[in-house]
PADOKE-9717 format. One line per 8 residues: number of its first residue (from 0); their letters; for each residue x, y, z negated of C-alpha. Coordinates in Angstrom, 2 decimals. Layout:
N
NUM) A) X,Y,Z; ...
***
This chain:
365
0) XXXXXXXX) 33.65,11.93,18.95; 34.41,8.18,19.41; 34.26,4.76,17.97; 37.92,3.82,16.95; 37.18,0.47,14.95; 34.08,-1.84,14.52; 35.23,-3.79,11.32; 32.93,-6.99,10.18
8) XXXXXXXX) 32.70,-7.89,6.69; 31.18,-10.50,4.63; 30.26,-10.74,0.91; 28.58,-13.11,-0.96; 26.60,-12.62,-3.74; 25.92,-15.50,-6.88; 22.81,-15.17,-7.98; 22.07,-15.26,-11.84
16) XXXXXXXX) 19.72,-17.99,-12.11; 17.81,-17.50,-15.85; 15.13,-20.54,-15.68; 15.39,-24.33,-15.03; 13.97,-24.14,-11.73; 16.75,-23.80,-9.21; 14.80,-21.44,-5.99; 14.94,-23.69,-2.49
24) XXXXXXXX) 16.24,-22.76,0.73; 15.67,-25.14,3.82; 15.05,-27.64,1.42; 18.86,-27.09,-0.54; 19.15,-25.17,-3.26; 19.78,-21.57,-3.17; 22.30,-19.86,-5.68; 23.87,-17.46,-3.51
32) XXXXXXXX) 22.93,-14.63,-0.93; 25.14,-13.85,2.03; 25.59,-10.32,3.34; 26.98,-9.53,6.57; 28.17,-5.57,6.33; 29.06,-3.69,9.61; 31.67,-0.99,9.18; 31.96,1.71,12.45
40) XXXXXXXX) 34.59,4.66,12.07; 35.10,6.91,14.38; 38.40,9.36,15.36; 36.83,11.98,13.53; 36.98,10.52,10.04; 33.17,10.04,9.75; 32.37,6.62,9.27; 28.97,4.26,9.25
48) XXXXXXXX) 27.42,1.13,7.87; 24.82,-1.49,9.17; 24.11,-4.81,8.39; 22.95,-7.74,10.50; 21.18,-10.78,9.35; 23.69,-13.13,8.17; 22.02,-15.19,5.28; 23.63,-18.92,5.77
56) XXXXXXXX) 24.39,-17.99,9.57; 26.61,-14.83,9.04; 29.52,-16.87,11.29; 27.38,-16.46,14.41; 26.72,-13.08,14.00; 29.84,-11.71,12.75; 31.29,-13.84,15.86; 28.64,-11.89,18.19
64) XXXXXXXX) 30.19,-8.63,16.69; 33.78,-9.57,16.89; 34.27,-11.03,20.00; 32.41,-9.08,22.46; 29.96,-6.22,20.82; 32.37,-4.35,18.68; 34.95,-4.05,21.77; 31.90,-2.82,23.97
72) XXXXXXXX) 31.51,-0.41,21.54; 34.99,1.09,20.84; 35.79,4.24,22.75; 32.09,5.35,22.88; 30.12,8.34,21.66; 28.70,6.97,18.51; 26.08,10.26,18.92; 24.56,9.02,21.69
80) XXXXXXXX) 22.96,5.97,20.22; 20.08,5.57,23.21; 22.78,5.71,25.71; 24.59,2.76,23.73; 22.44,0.48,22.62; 20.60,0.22,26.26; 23.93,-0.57,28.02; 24.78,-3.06,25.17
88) XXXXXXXX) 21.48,-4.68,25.38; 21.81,-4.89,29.06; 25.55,-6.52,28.73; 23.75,-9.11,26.51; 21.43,-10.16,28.84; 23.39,-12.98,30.02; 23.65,-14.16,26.43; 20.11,-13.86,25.45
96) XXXXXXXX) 18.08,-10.61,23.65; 17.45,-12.69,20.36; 19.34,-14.20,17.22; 22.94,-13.91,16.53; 23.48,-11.34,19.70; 20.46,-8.83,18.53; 21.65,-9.09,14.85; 25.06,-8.28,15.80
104) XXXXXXXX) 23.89,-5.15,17.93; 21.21,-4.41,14.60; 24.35,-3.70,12.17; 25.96,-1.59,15.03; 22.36,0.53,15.38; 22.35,0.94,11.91; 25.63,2.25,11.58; 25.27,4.65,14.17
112) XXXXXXXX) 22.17,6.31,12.48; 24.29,6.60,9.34; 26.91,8.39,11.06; 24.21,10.49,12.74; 22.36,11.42,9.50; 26.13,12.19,7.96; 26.78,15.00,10.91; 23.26,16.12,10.62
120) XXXXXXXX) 23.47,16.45,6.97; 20.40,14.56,6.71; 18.74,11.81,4.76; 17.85,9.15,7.39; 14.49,9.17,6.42; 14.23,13.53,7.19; 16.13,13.27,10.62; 13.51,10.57,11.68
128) XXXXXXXX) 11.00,13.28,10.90; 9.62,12.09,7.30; 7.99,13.98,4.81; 10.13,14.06,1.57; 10.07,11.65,-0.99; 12.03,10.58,-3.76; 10.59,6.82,-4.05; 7.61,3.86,-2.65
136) XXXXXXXX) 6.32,1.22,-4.04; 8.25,-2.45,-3.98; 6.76,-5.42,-3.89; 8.58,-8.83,-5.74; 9.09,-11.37,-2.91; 9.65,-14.26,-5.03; 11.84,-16.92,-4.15; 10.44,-20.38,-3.79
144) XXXXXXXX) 10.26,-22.45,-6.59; 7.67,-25.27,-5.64; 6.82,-25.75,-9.52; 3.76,-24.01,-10.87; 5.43,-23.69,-14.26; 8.51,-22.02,-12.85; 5.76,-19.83,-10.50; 3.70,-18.83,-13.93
152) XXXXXXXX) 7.48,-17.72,-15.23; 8.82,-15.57,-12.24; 4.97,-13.89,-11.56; 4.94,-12.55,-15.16; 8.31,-11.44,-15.00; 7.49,-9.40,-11.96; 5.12,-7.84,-13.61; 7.01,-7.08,-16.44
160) XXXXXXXX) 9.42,-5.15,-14.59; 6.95,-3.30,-13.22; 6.00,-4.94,-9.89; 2.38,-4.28,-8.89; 2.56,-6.35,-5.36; 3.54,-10.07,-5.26; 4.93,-12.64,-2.50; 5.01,-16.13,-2.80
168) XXXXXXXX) 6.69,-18.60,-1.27; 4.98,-21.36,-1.47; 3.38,-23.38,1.03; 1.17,-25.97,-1.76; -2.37,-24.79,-3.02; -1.42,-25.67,-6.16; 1.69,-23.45,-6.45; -0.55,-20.34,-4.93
176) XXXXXXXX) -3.17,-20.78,-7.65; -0.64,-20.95,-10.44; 0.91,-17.33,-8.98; -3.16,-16.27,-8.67; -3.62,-16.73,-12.31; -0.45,-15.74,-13.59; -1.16,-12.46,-11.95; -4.93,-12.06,-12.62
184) XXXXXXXX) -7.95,-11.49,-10.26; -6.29,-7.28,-9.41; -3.06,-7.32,-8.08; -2.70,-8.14,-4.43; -0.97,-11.56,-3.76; 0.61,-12.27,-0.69; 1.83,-15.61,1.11; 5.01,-16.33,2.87
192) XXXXXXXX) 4.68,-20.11,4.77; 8.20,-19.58,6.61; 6.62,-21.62,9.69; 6.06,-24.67,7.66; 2.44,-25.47,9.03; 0.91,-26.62,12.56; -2.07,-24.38,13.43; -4.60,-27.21,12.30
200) XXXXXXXX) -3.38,-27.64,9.04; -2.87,-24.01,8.53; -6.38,-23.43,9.50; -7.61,-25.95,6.54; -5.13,-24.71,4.37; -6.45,-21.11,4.41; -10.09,-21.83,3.98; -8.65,-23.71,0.34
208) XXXXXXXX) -6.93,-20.43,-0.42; -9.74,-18.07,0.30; -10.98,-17.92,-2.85; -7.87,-16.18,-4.22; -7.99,-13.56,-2.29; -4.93,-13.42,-0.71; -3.57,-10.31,1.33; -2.23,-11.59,4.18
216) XXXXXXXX) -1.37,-15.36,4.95; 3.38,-15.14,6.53; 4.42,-17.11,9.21; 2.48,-19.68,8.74; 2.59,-21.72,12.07; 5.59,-23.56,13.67; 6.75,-22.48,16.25; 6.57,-18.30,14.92
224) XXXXXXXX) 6.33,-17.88,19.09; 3.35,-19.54,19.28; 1.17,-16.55,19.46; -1.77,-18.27,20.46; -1.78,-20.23,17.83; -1.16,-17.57,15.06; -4.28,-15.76,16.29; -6.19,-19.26,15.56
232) XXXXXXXX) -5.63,-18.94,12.18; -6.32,-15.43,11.81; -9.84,-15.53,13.54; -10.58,-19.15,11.68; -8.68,-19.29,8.66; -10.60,-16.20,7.23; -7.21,-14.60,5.78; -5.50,-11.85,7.60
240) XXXXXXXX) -1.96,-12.54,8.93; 1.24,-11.55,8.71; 4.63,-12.24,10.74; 7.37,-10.81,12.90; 10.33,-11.15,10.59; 11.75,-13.63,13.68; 9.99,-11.26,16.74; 11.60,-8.92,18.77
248) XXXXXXXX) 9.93,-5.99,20.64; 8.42,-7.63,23.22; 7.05,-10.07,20.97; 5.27,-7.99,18.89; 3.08,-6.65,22.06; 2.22,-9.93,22.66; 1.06,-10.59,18.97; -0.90,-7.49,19.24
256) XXXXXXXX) -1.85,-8.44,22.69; -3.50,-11.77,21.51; -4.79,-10.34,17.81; -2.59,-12.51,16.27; -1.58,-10.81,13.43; -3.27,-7.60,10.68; 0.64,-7.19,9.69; 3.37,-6.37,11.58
264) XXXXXXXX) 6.53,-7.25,9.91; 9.76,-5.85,11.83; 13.06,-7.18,9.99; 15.74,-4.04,11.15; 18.76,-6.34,10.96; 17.25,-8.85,13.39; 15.12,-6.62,15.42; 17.44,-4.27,17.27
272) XXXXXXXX) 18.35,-2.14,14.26; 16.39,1.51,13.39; 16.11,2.38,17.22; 13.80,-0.94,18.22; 12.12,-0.96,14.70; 11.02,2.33,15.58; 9.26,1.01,18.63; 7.86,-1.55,17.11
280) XXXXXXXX) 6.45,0.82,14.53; 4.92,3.06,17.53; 3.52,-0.24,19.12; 1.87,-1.26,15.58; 0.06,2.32,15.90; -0.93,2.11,18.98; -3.09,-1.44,18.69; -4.33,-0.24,14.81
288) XXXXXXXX) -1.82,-2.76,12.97; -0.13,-2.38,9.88; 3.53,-2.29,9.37; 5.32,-3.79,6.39; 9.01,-4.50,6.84; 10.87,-7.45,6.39; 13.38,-6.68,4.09; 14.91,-9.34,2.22
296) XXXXXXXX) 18.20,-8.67,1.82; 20.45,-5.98,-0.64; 22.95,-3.72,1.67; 22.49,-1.29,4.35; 19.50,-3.25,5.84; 17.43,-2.82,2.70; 18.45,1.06,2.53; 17.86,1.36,6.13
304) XXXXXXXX) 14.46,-0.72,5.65; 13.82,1.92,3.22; 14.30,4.83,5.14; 12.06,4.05,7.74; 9.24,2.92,5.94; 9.35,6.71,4.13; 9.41,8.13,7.73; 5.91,6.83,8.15
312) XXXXXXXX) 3.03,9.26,7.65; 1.55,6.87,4.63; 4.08,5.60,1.73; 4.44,2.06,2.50; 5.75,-1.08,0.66; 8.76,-2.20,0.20; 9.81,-5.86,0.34; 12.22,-6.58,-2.75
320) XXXXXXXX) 13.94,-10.32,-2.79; 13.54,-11.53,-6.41; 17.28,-11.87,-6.94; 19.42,-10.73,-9.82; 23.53,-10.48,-9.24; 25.91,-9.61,-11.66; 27.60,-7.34,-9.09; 26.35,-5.88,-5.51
328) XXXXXXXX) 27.90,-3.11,-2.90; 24.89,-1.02,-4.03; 24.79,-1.29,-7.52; 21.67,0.23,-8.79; 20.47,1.49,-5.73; 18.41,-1.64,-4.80; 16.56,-1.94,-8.04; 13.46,-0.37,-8.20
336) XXXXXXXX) 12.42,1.48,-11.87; 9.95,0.25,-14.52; 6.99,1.49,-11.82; 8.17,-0.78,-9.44; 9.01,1.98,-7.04; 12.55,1.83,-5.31; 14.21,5.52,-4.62; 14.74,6.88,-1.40
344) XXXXXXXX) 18.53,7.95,-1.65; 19.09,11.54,-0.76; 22.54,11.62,0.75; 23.05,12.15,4.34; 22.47,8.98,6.38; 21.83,6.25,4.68; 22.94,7.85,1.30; 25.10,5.67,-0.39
352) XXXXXXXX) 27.83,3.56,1.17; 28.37,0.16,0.09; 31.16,-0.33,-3.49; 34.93,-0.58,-1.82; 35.39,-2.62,-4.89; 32.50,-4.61,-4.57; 33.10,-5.37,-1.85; 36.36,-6.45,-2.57
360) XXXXX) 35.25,-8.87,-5.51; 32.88,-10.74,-3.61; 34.32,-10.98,0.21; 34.41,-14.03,1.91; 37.95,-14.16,3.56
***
């Protein structure tokens, strides 16, 4: 068997926005989601998809993929993903091991353990050696909103729909109380900073948020390398961390290494794809840390997220963006039921392929 065609494809997704509080993104507003879909066939008719992180920077990636990983890839044995994915990561080394280049080579990992799980005739989650199960538990990462009225709003719609885990994120005291109350004293609340602190202020910032009892404390130091400096505010803040969504393997020993972080969180479409998130996973076990994947996006990334998360020996959670679309490649397959538990598809490989139609509505040409 061989690659014949490594096909990049981009959709964009409006979100419906049903408040008066439009969510923020790097400070602009955010009404849209980006999806960056990898297609891999191969000259015997089975075909693939990954995805690779692409929200607002989708150009570099897909350019990664286009102009110099796809064409490594065409004319190999899509079977013998090891074998692949080492000499591409090698070829990148020139080009660096992180952002566009390891997203680009995340989608292609992905795809290949699709098409592996279709010849097996395997769910993803069974040929990495999981115990079956039909669903997990989500979580509602809310988007952030900055206003504690529109906070109050989007906390008791999660619950509402079911959600029994919350992120925030918010980076004011203010906003976190308003999601603490809204949600009452019992269900966990976490915090997602995106980097916005230095280690000082994160530090005093944490000791005014103890009293909510928060679950873990994201990203909250600029820069997310500074290791160091994560594991201040861990051992002096008081509030277990979390981070990784921007780490690669190496990384993530190094976290570990310094006791940085209580919550390992690998994102599988920045990360190396299932092959290096499965490291990291073995890594996390090794030191005692818990992993929770980063997972906010809605095509073969979240389904892949999902899979490996229900390889673990414990059900884990997954992370579920709080967007709504009128139409997405996956159609009901990324909303979790009135438990707030999201299904495990079934199928071989990934078990559902993206919507040709979709897909068609919503690509970005």
């Amino acid at each position: 068997m061989k690659i014949t065609q490594v096909e990049t494809i981009v959709v964009n997704m409006p979100m419906i926005i049903d408040g008066p509080v439009v969510p923020q993104a790097s400070g602009r507003a955010r009404t849209s989601i980006d999806a960056l879909l990898v297609r891999i066939d191969t000259d015997e008719g089975v075909s693939g998809w990954g995805e690779g992180f692409g929200h607002r920077i989708f150009t570099a990636t897909r350019a990664a993929i286009d102009s110099f990983i796809g064409p490594m890839c065409v004319g190999c044995d899509p079977t013998a993903i090891s074998t692949l994915v080492e000499e591409v990561q090698r070829n990148l080394h020139g080009v660096g091991r992180n952002g566009p280049a390891m997203y680009a080579l995340s989608a292609i990992d992905i795809a290949l353990w699709d098409i592996a799980g279709k010849l097996a005739g395997l769910p993803l989650y069974r040929l990495l050696g999981g115990s079956p199960r039909t669903d997990l538990p989500a979580y509602a990462s809310l988007l952030r909103y900055g206003e504690p009225g529109a906070i109050t709003r989007y906390v008791e719609r999660a619950l509402k729909r079911g959600y029994r885990h919350i992120k925030l994120h918010e980076i004011s005291v203010a906003a976190v109380k308003a999601g603490r109350e809204a949600a009452g004293p019992h269900i966990p609340i976490m915090v997602d900073c995106n980097c916005s602190w230095t280690i000082d202020h994160a530090i005093a910032t944490a000791h005014k948020l103890r009293a909510l009892n928060l679950t873990w404390l994201e990203e909250p130091v600029w820069p997310p390398e500074d290791h160091a400096g994560l594991a201040r505010v861990q051992a002096q803040g008081g509030i277990p961390t979390a981070a990784g969504e921007n780490a690669m393997l190496p990384d993530f020993r190094r976290m570990f290494e310094a006791g940085a972080i209580t919550y390992a969180q690998p994102s599988v479409t920045k990360v190396g794809g299932v092959t290096q998130m499965r490291k990291v996973m073995a890594l996390a076990d090794a030191f005692g840390a818990n992993v929770v994947p980063h997972s906010a996006y809605f095509g073969p990334g979240l389904i892949a997220s999902i899979h490996c998360i229900a390889a673990m020996p414990n059900e884990g959670l997954v992370e579920r963006y709080d967007c709504d679309f009128a139409v997405n490649p996956l159609h009901d397959a990324i909303h979790p039921n009135k438990e707030g538990r999201i299904a495990v598809p079934q199928g071989p490989g990934l078990g559902i392929d993206p919507d040709p139609a979709a897909i068609e509505q919503l690509r970005v040409r």
